[in-house]
C-alpha positions in Angstrom: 50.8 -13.4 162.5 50.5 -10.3 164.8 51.2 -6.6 164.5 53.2 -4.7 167.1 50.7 -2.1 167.2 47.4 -2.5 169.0 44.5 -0.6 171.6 42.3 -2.6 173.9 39.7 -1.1 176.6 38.0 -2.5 179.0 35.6 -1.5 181.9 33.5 -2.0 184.7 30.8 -0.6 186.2 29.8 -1.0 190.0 27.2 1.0 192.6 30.3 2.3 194.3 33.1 2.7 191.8 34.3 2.6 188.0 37.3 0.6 186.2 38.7 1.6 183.2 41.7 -0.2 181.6 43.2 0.9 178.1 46.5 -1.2 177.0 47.9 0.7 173.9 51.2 -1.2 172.2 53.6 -0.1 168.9 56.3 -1.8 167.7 59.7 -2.4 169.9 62.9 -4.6 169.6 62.3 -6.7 172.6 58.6 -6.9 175.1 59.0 -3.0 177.2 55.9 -3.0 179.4 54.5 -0.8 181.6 51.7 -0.9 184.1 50.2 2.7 185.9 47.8 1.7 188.6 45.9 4.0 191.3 48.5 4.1 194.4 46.8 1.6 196.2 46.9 -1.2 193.9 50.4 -0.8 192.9 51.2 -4.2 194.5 49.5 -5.7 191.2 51.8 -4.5 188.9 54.1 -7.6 189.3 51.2 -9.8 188.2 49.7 -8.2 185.4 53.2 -7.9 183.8 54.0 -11.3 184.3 50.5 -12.1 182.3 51.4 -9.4 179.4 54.8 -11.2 179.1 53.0 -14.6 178.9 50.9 -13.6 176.1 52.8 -10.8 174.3 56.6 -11.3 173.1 57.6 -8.0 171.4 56.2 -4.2 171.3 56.1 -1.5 173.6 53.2 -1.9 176.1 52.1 0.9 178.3 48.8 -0.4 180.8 46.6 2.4 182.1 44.1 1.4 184.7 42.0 3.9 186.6 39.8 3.8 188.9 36.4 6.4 189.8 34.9 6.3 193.2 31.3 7.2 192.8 30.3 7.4 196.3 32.3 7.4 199.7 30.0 4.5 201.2 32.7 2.1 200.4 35.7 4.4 202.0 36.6 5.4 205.7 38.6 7.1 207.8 41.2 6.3 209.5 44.0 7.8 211.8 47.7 7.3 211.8 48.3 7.2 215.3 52.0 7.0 214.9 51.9 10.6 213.2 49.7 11.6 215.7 51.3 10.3 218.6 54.6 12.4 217.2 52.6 15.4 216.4 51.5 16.0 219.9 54.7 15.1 221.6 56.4 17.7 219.2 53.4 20.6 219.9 53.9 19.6 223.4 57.6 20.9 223.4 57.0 23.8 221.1 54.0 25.1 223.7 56.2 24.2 226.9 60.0 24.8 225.4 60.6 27.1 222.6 57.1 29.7 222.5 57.4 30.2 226.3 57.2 34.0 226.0 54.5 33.8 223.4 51.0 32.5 223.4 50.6 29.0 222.1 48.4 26.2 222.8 49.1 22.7 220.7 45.1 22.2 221.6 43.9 25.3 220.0 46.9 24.4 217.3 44.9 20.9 216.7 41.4 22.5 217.1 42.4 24.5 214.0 42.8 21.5 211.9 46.6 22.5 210.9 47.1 18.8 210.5 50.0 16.7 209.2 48.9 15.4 205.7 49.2 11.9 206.5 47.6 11.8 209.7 43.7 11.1 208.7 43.7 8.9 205.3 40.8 7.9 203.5 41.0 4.2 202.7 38.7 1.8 201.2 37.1 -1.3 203.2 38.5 -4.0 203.2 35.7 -5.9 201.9 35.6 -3.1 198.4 39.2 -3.4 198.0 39.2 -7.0 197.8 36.1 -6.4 195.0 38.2 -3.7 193.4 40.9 -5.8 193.2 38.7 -8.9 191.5 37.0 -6.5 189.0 40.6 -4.8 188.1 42.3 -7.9 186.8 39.2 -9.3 185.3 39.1 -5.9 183.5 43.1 -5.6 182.5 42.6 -9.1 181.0 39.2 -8.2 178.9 41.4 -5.0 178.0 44.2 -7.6 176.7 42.3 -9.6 174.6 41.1 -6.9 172.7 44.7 -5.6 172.4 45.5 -9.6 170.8 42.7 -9.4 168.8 43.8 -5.4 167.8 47.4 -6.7 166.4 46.0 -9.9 164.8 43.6 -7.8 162.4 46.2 -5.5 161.1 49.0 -8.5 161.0 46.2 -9.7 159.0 46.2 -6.8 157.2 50.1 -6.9 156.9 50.1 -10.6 155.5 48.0 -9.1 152.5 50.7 -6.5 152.1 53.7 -8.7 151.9 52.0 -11.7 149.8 51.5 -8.6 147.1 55.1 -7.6 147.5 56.1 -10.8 147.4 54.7 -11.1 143.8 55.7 -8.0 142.7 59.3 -9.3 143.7 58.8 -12.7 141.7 57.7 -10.6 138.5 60.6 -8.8 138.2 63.0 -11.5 139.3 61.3 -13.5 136.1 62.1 -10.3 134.0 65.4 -10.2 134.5 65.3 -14.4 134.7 64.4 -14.3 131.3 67.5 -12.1 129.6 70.2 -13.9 131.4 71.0 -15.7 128.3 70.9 -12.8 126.2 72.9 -10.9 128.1 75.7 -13.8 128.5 75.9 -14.1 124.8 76.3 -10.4 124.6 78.6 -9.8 127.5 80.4 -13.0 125.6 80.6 -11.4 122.5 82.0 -8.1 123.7 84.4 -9.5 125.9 85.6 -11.8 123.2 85.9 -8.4 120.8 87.7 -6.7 122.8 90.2 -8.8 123.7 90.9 -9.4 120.3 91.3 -6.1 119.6 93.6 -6.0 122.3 95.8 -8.6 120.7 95.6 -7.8 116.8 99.6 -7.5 116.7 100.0 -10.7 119.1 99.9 -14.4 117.8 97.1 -15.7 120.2 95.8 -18.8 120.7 92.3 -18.9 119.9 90.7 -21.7 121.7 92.4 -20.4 125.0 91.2 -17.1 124.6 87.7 -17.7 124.2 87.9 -20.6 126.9 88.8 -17.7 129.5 86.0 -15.5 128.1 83.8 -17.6 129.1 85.5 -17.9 132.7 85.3 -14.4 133.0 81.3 -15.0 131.8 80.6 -17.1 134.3 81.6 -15.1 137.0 79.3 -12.7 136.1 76.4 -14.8 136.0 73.9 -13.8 138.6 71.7 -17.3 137.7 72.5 -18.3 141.4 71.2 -15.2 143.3 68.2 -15.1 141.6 67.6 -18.8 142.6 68.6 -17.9 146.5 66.6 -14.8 146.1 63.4 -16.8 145.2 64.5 -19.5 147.7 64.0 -16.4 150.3 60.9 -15.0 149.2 59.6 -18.8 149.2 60.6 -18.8 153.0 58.9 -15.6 154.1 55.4 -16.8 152.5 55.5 -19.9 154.5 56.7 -17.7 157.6 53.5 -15.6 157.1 51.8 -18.8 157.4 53.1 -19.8 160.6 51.8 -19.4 164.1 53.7 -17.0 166.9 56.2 -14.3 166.7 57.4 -13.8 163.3 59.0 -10.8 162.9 63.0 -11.4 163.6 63.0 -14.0 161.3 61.3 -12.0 158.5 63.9 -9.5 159.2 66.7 -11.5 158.3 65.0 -12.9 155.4 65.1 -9.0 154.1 68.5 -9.2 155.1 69.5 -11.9 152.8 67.6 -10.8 150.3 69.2 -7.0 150.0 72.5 -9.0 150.1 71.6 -11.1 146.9 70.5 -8.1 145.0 73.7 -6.0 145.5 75.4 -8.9 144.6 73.2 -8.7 141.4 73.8 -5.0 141.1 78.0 -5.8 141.7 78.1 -8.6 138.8 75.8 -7.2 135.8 76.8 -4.5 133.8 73.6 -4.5 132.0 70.8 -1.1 131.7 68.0 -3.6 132.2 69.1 -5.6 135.0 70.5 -2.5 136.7 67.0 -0.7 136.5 65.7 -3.6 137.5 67.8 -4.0 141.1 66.7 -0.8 141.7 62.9 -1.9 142.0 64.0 -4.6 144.0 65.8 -2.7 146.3 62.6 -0.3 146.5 60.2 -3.0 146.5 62.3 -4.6 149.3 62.9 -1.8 151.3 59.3 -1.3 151.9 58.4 -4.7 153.0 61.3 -4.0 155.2 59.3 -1.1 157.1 56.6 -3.1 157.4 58.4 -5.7 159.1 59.2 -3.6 161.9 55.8 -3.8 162.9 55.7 -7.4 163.4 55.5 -9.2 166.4 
């Protein structure tokens, strides 16, 4: 069982440049990823979320590579001759066309390095950018396995959590487990009471009116939520045992299981059990918020 929530760094250290990569993930409905490379790598992106997608199916993932030159000797310069090409033609027709009356030479104009920012880019060879590009993935995925091995200690540490709550849960199931009788005999008894003193002037049948106390008893027994809440909790320990993506499924475990213990709240009319739905529904509520943070 993972978490949602995870860091993992990785790096790489060459004569001619440094890689960084830090993938940081928290908890998310569905798998949101998002990949910021240097401008000239951007044509990885595509790849390296299609390997976060393989091995991640839930969380908010934001990828941040970047990338140190520590020297020039693996860069060069090179000229856009289309830009150029333009550039001239243009100065050419602003010296000869439209600044006839005034001074103006597109040579001197070029001399004086007035350039067009595109025209001379600094580019890596081709022989470092293939390198660059090696090293980068082989970083991003030593950055990902730290990030796996992030969210699996503190799922770990989130499987501790919920097998305590879990118990906690069981305990006071088995508190209130062990006055349903009590409190059937004494919801009998005042029902039965009262309805006598209802009818103290009416010739009643006696049989029949306790046989539909007890109907009305029964309905108020809350024997079967308690089993289907104990049914549940039995399901999400076995879930915490299981390999992959959890999380959905232990939320609609919680779901069922705040259903059962309204119903609980809805059907007993007795001070113990009520105080005691409201420590389920606390004690539920905060394996809930842990939940989110499964994967």
């Amino acid at each position: 069982m993972k978490s949602m929530t995870g860091y993992g760094h990785g790096e790489c250290q060459r004569e001619d440049y440094q890689i960084v990569v830090e993938i940081k993930s928290v908890n998310h409905r569905f798998l949101d990823t998002q990949v910021r490379l240097p401008r000239e790598y951007n044509h990885l992106e595509m790849e390296m979320k299609k390997v976060l997608k393989n091995q991640l199916s839930r969380g908010r993932v934001e990828c941040f590579v970047t990338l140190t030159r520590e020297s020039s000797s693996s860069q060069e310069l090179t000229i856009n001759w289309k830009v150029l090409d333009r550039l001239v033609k243009d100065l050419s027709e602003a010296e000869f066309h439209r600044y006839k009356e005034q001074p103006f030479s597109a040579e001197r104009f070029l001399e004086g390095g007035i350039l067009h920012p595109s025209l001379v880019e600094v580019v890596e060879k081709n022989d470092v950018i293939n390198d660059i590009e090696v090293d980068l993935l082989a970083v991003f995925k030593q950055a990902l396995e730290a990030l796996n091995v992030s969210r699996q200690i503190e799922g770990e540490g989130l499987q501790s959590f919920f097998y305590e709550y879990i118990d906690l849960i069981k305990q006071e199931i088995s508190r209130i487990s062990r006055k349903i009788e009590t409190i059937k005999q004494e919801y009998y008894d005042k029902l039965k009471q009262k309805m006598m003193d209802l009818m103290t002037d009416t010739p009643i049948d006696e049989s029949r009116l306790l046989s539909e106390v007890a109907i009305l008893v029964d309905k108020s027994d809350i024997s079967e939520e308690l089993d289907r809440l104990n049914v549940h909790l039995n399901s999400m320990a076995q879930l915490l045992r299981k390999e992959g993506p959890v999380g959905k499924e232990l939320d609609f475990l919680i779901q069922e299981m705040n259903r059962e213990v309204n119903t609980i709240g809805s059907k007993s009319t007795n001070l113990d059990v009520k105080s005691s739905v409201i420590q389920l529904k606390t004690l539920i509520e905060q394996i809930r918020e842990q939940v989110q943070n499964i994967e």
